[in-house]
C-alpha positions as protocol buffer text, in pm:
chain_id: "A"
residue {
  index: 1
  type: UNK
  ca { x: 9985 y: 17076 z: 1972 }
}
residue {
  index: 2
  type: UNK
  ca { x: 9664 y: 17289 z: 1931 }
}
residue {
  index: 3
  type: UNK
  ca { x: 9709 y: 17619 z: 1756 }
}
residue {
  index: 4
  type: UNK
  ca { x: 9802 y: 17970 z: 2030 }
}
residue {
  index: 5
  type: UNK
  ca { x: 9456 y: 18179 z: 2051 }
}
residue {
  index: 6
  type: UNK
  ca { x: 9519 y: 18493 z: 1906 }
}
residue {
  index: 7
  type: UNK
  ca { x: 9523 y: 18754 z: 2158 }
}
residue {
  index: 8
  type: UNK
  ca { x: 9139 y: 18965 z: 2200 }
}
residue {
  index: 9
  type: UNK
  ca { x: 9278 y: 19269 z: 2072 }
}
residue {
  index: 10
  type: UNK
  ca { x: 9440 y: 19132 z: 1764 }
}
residue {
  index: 11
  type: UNK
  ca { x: 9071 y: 18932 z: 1668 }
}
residue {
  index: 12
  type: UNK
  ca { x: 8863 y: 19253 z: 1737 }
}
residue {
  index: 13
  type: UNK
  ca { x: 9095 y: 19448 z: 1514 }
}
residue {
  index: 14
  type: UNK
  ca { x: 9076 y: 19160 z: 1234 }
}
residue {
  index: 15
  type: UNK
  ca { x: 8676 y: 19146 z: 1258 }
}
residue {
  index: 16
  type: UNK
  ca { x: 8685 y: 19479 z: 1258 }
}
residue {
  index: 17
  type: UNK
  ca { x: 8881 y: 19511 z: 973 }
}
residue {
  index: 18
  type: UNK
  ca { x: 8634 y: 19197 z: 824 }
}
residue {
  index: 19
  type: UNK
  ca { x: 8326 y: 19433 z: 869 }
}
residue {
  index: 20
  type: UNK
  ca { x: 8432 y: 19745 z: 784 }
}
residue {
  index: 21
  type: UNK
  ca { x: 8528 y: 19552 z: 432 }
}
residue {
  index: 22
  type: UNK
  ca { x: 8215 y: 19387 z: 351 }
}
residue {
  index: 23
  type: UNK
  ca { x: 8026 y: 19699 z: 471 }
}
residue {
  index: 24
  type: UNK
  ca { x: 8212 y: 19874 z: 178 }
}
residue {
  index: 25
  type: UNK
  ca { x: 8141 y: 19588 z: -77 }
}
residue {
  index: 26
  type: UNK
  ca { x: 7781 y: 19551 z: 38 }
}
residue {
  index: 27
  type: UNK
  ca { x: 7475 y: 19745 z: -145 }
}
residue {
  index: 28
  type: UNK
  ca { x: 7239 y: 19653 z: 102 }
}
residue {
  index: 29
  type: UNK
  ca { x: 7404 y: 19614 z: 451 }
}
residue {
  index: 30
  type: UNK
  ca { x: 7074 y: 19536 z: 589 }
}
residue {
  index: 31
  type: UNK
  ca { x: 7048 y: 19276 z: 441 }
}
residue {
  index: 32
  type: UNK
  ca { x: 7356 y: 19069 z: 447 }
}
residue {
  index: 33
  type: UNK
  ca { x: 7315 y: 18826 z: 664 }
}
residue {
  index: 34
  type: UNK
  ca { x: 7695 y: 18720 z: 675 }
}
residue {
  index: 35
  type: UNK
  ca { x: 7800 y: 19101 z: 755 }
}
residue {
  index: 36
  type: UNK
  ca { x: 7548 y: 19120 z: 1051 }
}
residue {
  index: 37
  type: UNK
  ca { x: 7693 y: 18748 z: 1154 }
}
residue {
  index: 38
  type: UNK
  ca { x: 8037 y: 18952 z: 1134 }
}
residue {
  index: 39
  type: UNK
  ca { x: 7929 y: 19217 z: 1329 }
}
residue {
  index: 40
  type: UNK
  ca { x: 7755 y: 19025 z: 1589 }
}
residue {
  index: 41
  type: UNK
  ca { x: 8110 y: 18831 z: 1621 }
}
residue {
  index: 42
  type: UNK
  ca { x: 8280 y: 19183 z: 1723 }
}
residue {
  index: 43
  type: UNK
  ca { x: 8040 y: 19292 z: 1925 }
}
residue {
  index: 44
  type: UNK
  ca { x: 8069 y: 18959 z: 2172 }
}
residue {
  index: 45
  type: UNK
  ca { x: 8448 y: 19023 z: 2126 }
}
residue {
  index: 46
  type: UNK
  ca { x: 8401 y: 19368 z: 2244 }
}
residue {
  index: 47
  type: UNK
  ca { x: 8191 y: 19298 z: 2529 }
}
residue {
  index: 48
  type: UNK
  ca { x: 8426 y: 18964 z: 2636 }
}
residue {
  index: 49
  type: UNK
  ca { x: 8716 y: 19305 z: 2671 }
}
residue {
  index: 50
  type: UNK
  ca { x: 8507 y: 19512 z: 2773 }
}
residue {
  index: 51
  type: UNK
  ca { x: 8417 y: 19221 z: 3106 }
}
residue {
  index: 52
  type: UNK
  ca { x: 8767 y: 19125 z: 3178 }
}
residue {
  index: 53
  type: UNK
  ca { x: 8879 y: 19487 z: 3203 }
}
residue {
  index: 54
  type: UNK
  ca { x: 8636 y: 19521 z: 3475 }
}
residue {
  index: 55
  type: UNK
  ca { x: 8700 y: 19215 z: 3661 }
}
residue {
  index: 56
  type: UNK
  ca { x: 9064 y: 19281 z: 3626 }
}
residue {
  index: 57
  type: UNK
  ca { x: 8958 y: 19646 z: 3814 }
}
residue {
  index: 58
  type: UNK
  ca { x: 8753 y: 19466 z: 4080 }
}
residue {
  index: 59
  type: UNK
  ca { x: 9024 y: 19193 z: 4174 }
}
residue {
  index: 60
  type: UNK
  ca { x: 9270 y: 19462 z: 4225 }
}
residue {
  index: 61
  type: UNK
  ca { x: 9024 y: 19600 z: 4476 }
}
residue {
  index: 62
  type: UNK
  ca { x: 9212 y: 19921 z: 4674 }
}
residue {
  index: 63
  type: UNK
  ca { x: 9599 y: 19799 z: 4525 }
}
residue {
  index: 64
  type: UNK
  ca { x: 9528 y: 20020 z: 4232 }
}
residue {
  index: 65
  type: UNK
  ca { x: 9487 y: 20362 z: 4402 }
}
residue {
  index: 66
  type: UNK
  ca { x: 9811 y: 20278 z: 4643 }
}
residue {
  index: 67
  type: UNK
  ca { x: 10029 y: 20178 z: 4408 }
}
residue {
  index: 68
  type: UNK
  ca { x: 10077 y: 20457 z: 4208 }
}
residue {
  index: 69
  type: UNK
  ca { x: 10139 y: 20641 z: 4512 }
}
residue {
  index: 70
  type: UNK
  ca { x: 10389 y: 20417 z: 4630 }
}
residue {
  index: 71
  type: UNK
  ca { x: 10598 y: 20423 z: 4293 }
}
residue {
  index: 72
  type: UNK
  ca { x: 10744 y: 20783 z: 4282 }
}
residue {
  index: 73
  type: UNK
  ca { x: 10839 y: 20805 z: 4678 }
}
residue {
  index: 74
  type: UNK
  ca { x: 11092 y: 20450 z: 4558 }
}
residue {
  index: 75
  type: UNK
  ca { x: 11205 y: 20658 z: 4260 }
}
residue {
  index: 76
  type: UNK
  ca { x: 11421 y: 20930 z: 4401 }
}
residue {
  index: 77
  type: UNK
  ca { x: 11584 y: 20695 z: 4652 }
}
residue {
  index: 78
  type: UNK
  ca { x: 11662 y: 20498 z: 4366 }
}
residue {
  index: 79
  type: UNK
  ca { x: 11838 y: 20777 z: 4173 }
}
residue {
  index: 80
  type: UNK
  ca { x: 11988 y: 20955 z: 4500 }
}
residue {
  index: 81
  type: UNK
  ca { x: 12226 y: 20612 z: 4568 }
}
């Protein structure tokens, strides 16, 4: 079997953690072309999050802004039986 993705979150924190390494190691961060291919890898990871959180938000059209409404009038009936 093929190897489980790692989840977005976990490989934006590990390029992050990448860059912010090599930045530190780096005289001339201009210049590095490996750093700036590191940092153009977390910025596409940021924006891919950044895009699914908002189609996630548009597919749940109207749902989100009744639901929360919804949830505390089933909460005390819960607790009065």
């Amino acid at each position: 079997m093929a190897k489980q993705k790692d989840s977005l979150e976990a490989d934006i924190k590990r390029l992050h953690e990448k860059v912010v390494a090599r930045k530190a190691k780096t005289v001339n961060a201009e210049g590095d072309a490996s750093l700036r291919a590191l940092h153009k890898r977390l910025k596409r990871a940021q924006r891919k999050k950044r895009a699914l959180a908002l189609r996630l938000t548009h597919a749940q059209g109207k749902k989100k802004e009744a639901k929360p409404a919804a949830a505390p009038a089933a909460a005390p009936a819960a607790a009065a039986g």
